[in-house]
C-alpha positions in Angstrom: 0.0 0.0 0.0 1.4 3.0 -1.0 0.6 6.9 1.6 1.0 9.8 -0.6 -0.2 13.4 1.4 -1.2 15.4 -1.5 -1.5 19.5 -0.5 -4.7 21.6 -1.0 -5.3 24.7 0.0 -2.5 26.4 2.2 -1.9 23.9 4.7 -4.2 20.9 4.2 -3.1 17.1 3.3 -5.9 14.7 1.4 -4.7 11.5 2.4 -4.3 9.3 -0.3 -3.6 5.3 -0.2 -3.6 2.7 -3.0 -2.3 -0.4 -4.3 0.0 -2.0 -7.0 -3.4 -3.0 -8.9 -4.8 1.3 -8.8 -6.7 1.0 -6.2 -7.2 4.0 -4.4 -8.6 5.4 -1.2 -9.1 9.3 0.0 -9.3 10.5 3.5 -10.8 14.4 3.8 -10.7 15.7 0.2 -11.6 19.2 0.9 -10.3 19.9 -3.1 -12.1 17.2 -5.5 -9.2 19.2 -8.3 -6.8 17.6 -6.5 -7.4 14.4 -6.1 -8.6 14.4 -9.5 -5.2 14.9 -11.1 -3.2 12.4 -8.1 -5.8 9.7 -9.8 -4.9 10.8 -13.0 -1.3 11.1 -13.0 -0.9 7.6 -11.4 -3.5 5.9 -13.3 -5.7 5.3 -10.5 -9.4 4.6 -9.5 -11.3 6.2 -6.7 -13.0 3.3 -4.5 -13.7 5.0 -1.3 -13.5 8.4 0.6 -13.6 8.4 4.2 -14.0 11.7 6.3 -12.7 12.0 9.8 -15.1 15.6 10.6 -17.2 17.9 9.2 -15.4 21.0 8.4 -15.5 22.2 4.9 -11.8 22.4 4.1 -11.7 18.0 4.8 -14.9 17.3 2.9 -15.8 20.5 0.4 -14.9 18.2 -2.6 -16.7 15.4 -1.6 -20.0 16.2 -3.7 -18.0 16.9 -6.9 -15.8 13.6 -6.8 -19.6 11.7 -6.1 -20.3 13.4 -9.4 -17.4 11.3 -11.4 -17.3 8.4 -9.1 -20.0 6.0 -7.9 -18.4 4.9 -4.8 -18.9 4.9 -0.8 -18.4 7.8 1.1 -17.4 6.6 5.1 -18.6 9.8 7.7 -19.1 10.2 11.4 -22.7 10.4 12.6 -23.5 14.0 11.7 -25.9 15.6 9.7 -23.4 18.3 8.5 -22.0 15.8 6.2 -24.4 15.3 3.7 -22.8 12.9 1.5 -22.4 10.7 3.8 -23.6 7.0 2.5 -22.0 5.0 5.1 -22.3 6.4 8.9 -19.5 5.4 11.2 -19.1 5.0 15.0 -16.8 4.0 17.9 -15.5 0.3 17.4 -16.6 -0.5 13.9 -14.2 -1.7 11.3 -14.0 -0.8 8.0 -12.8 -3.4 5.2 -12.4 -3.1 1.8 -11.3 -5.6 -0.7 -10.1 -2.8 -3.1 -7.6 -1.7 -2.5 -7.6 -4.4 0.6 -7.8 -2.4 3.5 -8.9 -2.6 7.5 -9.5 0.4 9.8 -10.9 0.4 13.3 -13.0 3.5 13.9 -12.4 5.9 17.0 -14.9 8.2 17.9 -12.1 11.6 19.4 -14.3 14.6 20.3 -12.4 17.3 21.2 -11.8 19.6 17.6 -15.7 18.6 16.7 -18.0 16.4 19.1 -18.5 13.8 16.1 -15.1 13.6 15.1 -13.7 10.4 14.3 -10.0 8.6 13.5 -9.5 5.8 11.4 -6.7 3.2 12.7 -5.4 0.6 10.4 -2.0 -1.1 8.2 0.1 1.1 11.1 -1.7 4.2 9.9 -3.6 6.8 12.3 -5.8 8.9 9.9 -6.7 11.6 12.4 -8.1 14.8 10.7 -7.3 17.6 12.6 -7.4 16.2 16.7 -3.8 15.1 16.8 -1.2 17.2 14.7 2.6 16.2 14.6 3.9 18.6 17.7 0.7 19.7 18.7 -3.1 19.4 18.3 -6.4 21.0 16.8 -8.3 24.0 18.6 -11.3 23.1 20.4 -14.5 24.0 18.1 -17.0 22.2 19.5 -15.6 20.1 22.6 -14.0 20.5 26.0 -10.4 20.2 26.9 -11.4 16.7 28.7 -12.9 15.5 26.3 -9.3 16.5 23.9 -7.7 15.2 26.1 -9.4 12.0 27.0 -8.9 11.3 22.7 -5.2 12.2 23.1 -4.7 10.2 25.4 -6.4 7.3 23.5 -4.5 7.8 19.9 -1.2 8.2 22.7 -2.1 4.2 23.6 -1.7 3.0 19.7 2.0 1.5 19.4 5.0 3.6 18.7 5.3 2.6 15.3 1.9 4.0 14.1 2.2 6.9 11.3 0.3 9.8 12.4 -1.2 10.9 9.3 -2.7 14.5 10.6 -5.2 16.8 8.0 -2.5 19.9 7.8 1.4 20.9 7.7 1.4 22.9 10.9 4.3 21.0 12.8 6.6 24.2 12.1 4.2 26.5 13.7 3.7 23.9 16.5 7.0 23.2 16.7 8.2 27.2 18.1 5.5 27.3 20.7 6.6 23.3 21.7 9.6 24.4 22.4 8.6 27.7 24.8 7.6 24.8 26.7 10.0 22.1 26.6 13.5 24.0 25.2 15.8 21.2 27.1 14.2 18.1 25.5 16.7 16.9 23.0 14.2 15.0 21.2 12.3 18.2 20.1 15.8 19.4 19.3 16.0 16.6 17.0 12.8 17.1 15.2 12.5 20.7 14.9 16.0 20.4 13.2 14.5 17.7 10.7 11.3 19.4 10.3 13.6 22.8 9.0 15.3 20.8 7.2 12.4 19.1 5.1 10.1 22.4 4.6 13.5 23.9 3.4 12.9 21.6 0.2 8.9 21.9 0.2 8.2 18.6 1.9 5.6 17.3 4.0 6.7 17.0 8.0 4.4 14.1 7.7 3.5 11.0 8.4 5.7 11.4 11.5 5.9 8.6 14.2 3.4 8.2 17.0 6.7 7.4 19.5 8.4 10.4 18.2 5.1 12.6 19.1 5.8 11.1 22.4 8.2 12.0 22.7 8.3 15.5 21.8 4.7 16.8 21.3 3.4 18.9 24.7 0.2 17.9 24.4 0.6 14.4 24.4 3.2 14.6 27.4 0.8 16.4 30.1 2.6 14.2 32.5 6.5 14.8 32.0 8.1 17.0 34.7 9.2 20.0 32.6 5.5 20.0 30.9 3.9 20.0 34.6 6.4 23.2 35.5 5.4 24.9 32.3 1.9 25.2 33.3 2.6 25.5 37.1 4.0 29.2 35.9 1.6 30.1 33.5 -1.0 31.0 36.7 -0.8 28.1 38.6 -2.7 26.0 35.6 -1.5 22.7 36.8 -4.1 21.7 39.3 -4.6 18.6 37.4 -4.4 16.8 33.8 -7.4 18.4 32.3 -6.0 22.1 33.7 -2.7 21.4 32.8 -4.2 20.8 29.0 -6.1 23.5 29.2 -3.5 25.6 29.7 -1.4 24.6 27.1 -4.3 24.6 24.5 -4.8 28.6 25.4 -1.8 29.4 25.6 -1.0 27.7 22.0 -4.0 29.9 20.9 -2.6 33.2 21.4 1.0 32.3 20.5 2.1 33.6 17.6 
């Protein structure tokens, strides 16, 4: 199976996957254009879109490609995604023989209430709730309910590719390490993150161990995270304050 994050917009991936037959799968295609002309340059056919959350910019393209392709559309339960033909919810699986294919189904409010993750061949398709060094602004949900899905996509083994719905891992990356400036495996990957974006390419997939191990919000725990928020006004009363904290303080930083 063959992962290809193709850009739309500014800072958005579509998530594309497909076989050695072309076979092809896309997750959130908030551009129908582009995936369009990723099927056409590789000679591929469209057998499935799956959508992690309703928010234009990860499913606006979804009506045109139902226009060109007669295929299934996978969605959360919500009625702000139309196309839906498939609803989706906490525990099911989804299999397709074409390309062959198997993803559990997460339900990880936090970003939207309904939002979803699809797990599957060492691949976490998580929209915009988990981003490589940091995670997506609460929309709809509460910071317990964030971080009660953090902490859930944190349990999947350290091997997992984190494929996250935008290239923000720069941005996330300078306020990261305002909190954390001593861990040398942020050092690390703020060093290989310049380095990629200096050529154009995608800081993603990255590994779920390496977000361990160097992204704030999924290390609420560590010592120097804990001190962090204990300065910023005492916000370390707990987990859910300590993410809380975090979360506004990564709001305003600029």
């Amino acid at each position: 199976m063959h992962l290809i994050p193709l850009p739309a917009f500014a800072d958005n991936y579509i998530w594309m996957l497909h076989d050695d037959a072309g076979q092809a799968i896309v997750v959130d295609p908030g551009d129908a254009a582009v995936v369009e002309r990723a099927l056409n340059e590789r000679q591929l056919q469209l057998r499935a879109i799956l959508l992690t959350h309703h928010h234009h910019d990860h499913v606006g393209g979804v009506a045109e490609l139902l226009g060109r392709h007669a295929l299934p559309v996978y969605a959360p339960v919500d009625d702000r995604i139309a196309e839906a033909t498939i609803r989706v919810s906490d525990g099911e699986s989804i299999g397709l023989s074409s390309p062959r294919v198997r993803f559990e189904v997460l339900a990880i409010p936090g970003h939207t209430l309904s939002h979803v993750a699809y797990v599957g061949d060492g691949l976490l398709l998580c929209g915009d709730t988990l981003f490589s060094l940091g995670c997506g602004r609460l929309f709809e949900g509460t910071p317990a309910q964030m971080l009660a899905s953090l902490d859930r996509l944190s349990q999947l083994p350290g091997e997992t590719l984190v494929c996250a719905g935008h290239e923000y891992t720069e941005a996330n990356g300078r306020f990261a390490h305002t909190v954390e400036p001593d861990n040398p495996s942020l050092q690390a990957r703020l060093r290989e993150v310049a380095g990629l974006r200096t050529r154009q390419l995608p800081t993603l997939p990255s590994s779920l161990a390496d977000e361990r191990a160097c992204n704030p919000f999924l290390r609420i725990d560590a010592g120097p995270v804990a001190d962090w928020c204990r300065r910023q006004h005492g916000g370390a009363s707990d987990r859910i304050a300590r993410f809380a904290t975090l979360r506004s303080a990564k709001d305003v930083f600029r």
